[in-house]
N, C-alpha and C positions, 0 to 999 in steps of 0.2 A: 142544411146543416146549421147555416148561421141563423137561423130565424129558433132552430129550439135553442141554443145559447143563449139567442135575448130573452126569450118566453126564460129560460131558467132561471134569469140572472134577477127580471124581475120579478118573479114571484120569489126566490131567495129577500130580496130588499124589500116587499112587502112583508115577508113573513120574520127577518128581522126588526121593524117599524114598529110593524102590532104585535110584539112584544116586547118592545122595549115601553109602550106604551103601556101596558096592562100595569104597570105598578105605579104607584099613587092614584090611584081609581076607585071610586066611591067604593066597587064588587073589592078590589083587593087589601081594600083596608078593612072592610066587614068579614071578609073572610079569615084575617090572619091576627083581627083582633086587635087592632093598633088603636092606642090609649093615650091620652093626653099625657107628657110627663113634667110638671110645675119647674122650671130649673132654677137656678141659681139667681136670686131678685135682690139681694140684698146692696149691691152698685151698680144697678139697672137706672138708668135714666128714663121717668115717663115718656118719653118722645120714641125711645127704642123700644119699647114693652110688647112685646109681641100678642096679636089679638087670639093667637094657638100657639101654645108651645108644641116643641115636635113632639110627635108620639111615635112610639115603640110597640110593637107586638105584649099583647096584656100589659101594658105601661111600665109601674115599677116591678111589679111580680116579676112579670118578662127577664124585667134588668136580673135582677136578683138570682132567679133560677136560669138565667145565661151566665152569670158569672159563679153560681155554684157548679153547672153542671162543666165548666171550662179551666175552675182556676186548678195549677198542680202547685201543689206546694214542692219550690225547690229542695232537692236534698238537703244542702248546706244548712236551711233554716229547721228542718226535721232534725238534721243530727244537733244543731247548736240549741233547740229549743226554744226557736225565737218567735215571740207573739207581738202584738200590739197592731192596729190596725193603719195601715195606708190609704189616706186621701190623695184622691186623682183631682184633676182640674180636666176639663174637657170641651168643646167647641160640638153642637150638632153644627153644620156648615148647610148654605144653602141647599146643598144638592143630597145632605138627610147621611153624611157621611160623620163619624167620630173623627175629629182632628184636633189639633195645637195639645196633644194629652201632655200635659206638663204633672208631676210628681207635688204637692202642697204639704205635706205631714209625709215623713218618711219611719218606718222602722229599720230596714235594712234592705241594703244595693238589691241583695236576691229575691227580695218577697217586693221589692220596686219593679224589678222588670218583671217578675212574674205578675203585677195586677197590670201594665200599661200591657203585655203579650194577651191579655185578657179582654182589655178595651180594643185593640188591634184587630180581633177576631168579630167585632159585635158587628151584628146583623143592622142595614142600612132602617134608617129615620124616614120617616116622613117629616119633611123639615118643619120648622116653625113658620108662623105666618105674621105680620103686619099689612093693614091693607091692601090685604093680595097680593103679596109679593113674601119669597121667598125670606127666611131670617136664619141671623148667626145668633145662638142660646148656648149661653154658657151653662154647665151643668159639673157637678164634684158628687163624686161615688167614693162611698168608704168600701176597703176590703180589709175585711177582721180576720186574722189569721190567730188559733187559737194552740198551743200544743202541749 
């Protein structure tokens, strides 16, 4: 009895391994379409300049029709009829996650959390690169809200 236990246990922890591996993998990034996306250079120090910035599933497209097909527009800004667009500030992080989202140009509180609820949902990065090593790429996504 205790010998199928071990046989289950390790083929359980192989079969969690080899697939934790499968993503970032030449096949899974050809498969799902992941695209270089240029980030934010403008007080980028040469010395940090990343040799790949992260990529995203179909790059900016991807971004674009993820955060079309995700943002709701709060009620409060439907009934008040509030437009103007929202710039996010954002970190891809070594490990190809969206972090540090801090708010840069605001229109209002509710159409604020409704784009950062938006950024919270996006689908993981293949991080940025400098000499093979993992990189932090900062990147600002505008959300135009029109009513």
């Amino acid at each position: 009895m205790e010998i199928k236990h071990i046989i289950s246990t390790v083929i359980l922890l192989i079969s969690i391994s080899s697939f934790g591996q499968k993503w970032n993998t030449v096949e899974f990034i050809n498969k799902y379409k992941y695209q270089e996306v240029i980030g934010n250079i403008d007080d980028i120090d040469e010395k940090c300049k990343p040799d790949k910035y992260a990529r995203y599933p179909n790059g900016k497209k991807g971004i674009y029709s993820f955060i079309s097909q995700n943002t709701v527009i709060p009620k409060k800004a439907t009934k008040e009829k509030i437009s103007g667009t929202v710039i996010l500030k954002y970190v891809v992080d070594e490990k190809g996650y969206a972090t540090d989202i801090e708010v840069v140009q605001s229109v209002s509180k509710s159409l604020d959390k409704a784009s950062i609820k938006v950024m919270k949902k996006m689908e993981r990065w293949i991080p940025g690169k400098a000499d093979g090593k993992n990189l932090r790429v900062e990147y600002r996504q505008p959300f135009t809200y029109r009513l």
